[in-house]
C-alpha positions in Angstrom: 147.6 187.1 41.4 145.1 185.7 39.1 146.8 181.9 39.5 145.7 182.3 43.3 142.9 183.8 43.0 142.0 181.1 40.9 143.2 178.7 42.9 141.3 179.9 46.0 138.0 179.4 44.1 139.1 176.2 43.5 140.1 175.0 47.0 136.8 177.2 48.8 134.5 175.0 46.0 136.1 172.4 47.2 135.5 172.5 50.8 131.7 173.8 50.4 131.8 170.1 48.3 133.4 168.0 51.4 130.7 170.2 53.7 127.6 169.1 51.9 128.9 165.5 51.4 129.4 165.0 54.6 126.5 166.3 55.9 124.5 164.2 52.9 126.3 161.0 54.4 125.3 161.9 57.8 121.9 162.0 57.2 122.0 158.8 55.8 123.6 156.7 58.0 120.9 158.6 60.6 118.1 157.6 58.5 119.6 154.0 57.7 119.9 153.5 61.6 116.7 153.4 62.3 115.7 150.8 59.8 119.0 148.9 60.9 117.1 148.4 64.5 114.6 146.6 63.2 115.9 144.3 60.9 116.0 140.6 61.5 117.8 137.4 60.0 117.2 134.1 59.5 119.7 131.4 57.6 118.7 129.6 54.4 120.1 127.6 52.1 121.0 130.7 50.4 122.6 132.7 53.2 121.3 135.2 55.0 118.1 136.9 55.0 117.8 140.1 56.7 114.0 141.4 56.5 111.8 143.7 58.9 108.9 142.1 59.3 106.0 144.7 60.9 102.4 145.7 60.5 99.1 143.2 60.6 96.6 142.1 58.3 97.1 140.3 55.0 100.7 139.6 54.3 102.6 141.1 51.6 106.4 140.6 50.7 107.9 143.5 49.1 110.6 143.0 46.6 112.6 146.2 46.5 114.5 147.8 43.4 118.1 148.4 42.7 120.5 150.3 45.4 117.9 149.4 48.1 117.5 146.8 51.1 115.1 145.9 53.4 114.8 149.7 54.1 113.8 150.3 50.5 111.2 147.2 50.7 109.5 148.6 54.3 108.9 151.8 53.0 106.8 151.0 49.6 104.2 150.0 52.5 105.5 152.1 55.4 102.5 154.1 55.8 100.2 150.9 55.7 101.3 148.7 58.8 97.9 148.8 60.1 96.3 147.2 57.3 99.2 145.0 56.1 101.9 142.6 57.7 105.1 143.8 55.3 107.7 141.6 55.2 110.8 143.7 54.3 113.9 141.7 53.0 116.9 142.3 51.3 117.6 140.7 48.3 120.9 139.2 47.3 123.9 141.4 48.2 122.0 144.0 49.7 122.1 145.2 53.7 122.5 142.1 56.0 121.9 139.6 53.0 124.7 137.3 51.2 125.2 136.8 47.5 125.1 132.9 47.2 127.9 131.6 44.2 124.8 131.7 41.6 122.7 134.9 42.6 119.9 134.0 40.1 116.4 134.9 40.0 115.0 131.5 40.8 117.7 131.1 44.1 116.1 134.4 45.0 112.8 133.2 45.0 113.7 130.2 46.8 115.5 131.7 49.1 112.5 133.9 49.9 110.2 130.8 50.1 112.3 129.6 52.9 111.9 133.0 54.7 108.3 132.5 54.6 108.6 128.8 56.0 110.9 130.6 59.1 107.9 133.0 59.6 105.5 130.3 59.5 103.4 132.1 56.4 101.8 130.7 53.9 100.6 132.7 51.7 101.3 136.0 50.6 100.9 139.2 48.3 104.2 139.6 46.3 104.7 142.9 45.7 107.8 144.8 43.5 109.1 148.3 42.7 111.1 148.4 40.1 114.3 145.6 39.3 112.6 143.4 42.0 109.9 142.8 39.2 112.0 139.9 38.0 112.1 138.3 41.4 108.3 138.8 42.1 107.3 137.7 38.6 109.2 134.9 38.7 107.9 134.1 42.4 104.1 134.2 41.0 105.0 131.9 38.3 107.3 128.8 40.5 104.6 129.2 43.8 101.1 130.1 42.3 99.8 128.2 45.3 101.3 130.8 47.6 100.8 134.2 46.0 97.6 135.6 46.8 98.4 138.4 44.3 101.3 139.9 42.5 101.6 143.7 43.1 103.5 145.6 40.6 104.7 149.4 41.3 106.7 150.4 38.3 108.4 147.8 37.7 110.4 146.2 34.8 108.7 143.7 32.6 109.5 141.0 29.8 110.4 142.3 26.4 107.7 141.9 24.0 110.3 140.9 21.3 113.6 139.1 21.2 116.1 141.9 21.5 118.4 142.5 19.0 121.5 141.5 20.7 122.1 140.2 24.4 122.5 142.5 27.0 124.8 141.7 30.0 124.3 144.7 32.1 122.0 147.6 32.8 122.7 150.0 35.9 125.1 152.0 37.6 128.7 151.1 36.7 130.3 149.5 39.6 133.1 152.3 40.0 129.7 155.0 40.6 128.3 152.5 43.6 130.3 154.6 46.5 129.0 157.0 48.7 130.9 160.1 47.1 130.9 159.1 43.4 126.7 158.8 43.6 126.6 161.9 45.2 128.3 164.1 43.2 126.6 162.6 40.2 123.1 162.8 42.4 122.2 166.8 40.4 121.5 164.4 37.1 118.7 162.7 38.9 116.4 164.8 37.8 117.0 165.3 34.3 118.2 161.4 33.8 116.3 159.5 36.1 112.6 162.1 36.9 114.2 162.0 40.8 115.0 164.9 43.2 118.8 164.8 44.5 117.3 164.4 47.9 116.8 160.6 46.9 120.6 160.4 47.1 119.8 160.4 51.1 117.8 157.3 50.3 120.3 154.8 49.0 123.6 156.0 50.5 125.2 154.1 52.7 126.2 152.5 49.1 129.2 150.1 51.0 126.3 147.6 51.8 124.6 148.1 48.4 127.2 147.8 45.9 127.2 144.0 45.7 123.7 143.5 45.3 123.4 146.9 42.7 126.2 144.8 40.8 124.0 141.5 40.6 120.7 143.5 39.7 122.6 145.2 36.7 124.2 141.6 35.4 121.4 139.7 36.5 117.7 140.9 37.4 117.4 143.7 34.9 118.6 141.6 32.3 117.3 138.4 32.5 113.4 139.5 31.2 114.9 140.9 28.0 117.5 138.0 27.6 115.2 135.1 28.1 111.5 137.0 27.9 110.5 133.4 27.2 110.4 132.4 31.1 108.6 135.9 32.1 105.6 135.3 30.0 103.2 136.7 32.6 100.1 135.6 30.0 100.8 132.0 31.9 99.9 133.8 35.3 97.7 131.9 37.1 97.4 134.5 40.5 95.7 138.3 39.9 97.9 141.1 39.3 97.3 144.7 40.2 100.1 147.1 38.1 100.8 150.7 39.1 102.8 152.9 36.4 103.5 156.5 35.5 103.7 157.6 31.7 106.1 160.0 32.7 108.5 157.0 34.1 112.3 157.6 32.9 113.4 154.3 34.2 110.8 151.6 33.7 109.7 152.5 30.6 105.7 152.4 30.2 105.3 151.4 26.7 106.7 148.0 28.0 104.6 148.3 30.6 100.9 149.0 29.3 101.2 146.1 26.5 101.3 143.6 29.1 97.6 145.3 30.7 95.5 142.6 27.6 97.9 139.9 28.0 98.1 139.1 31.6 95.0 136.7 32.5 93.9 138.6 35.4 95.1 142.3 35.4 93.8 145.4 36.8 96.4 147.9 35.4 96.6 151.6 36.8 98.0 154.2 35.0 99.2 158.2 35.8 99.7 160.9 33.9 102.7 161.9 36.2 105.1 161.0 38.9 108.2 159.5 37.7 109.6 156.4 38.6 108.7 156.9 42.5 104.9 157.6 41.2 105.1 160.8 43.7 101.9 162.6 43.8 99.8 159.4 43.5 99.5 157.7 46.9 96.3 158.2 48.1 95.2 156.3 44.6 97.5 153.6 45.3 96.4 152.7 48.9 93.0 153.0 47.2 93.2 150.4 44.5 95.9 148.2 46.8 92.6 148.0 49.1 90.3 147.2 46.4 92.6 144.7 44.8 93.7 143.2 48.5 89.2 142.7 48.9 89.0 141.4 46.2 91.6 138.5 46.2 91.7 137.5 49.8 
């Protein structure tokens, strides 16, 4: 009796499990549809691009962070289209964008050059949450003379010091980058990574992710602490605004702040709270994003 009593636990927890997964998933693929609509592509020499491309005013390209996509990228700005033109891509291996042979940092930034010849800009704001800081960085540093300003929102920066040994990946293990492995891990958000579960909704579907999560975790959030030496952002010639949270779990701010009296040209902004996703502090961040955009223009 107690064998199938026990076993009846088992198979109801199981099914309340499958109920809120699937639910979870739908909501997702809801959510992701509607950024799906508008996304765009263009061919470079890279592969594809996909990329929304909506709003007017000053142009900014948003470089998004790991197990995100164009969708990620349009809504760091979402709330802004009527003061900003955002140009949303993916980045390599995300939603609707290939993975060349050599996904590096530099092809990324090329590749996104040649986006911005196809859309007949210019110049632009580059801005970056999170592992896209290697790409934006990097984008500042090969075209000065088409980066108005680099916009950092808590990002990853260059090691201050040679690390002690070389690191060859840093993210989710590739076997956790499925829809149901991230979401049954999604209660350690909060405690491991300062997020609410409901972020899971956020970056599942992970089918179109994976590949680009994979490259970010071998290649973007490694490459400032492997070779530092090509990040140094005191070279910056362009103006850099930097948003960070103390609190942040995953982009850590004591890497972050050093950076503030090295950087030529920095305005750095700091919070007391709000995690990686700065939550809590937007109304500040539209403020000083204005300021900054005055400013520089």
């Amino acid at each position: 009796m107690i064998k199938l009593v026990i076993l009846g636990i088992v198979i109801a927890a199981a099914v309340v499990t499958l109920i809120c997964f699937c639910q979870a998933k739908r909501k997702a693929k809801e959510r992701f549809a509607w950024y799906e609509a508008k996304a765009e592509s263009v061919e470079t020499s890279y592969g594809t691009v996909t990329y929304i491309d909506e709003g007017e005013g000053e142009v900014i390209l948003s470089c998004h962070g790991i197990c995100g996509g164009y969708d990620q990228a349009y809504d760091t700005l979402g709330d802004s289209l009527d003061t900003y033109r955002v140009i949303a891509p993916s980045r390599f291996g995300y939603p609707g964008s290939d993975a060349p042979e050599n996904p590096s940092v530099e092809n990324q930034v090329e590749a996104f050059v040649e986006l911005l010849d196809a859309l007949g800009i210019e110049q632009t704001y580059v801005l970056a949450t999170s592992a896209g800081g290697a790409t934006a960085i990097k984008f500042a540093m090969m075209h000065p003379e088409r980066t108005k300003g680099l916009l950092l929102y808590c990002s990853g920066y260059p090691l201050l010091e040679d690390p002690e040994k070389e690191i060859t990946y840093m993210g989710p293990p590739a076997f956790l980058c499925s829809d149901f492995p991230m979401w049954f891990f999604s209660p350690l958000f909060g405690p491991l990574m300062g997020m609410d579960r409901a972020t899971i909704e956020m970056i599942m579907p992970l089918k179109e992710r994976k590949e680009g999560i994979v490259i970010d975790a071998q290649v973007s959030n490694t490459v400032m602490y492997n070779h530092r030496e090509d990040y140094d952002m005191s070279t910056l010639e362009v103006p850099v605004l930097c948003f960070h949270a103390k609190d942040d779990k995953l982009a850590d701010y004591n890497g972050a702040k050093p950076w503030e009296e090295r950087i030529p040209d920095c305005t750095f902004i700091s919070f007391e709270t709000g995690g990686h996703l700065m939550e809590g502090n937007g109304e500040v961040i539209r403020e000083e994003l204005a300021k900054f955009v005055e400013r520089t223009r």
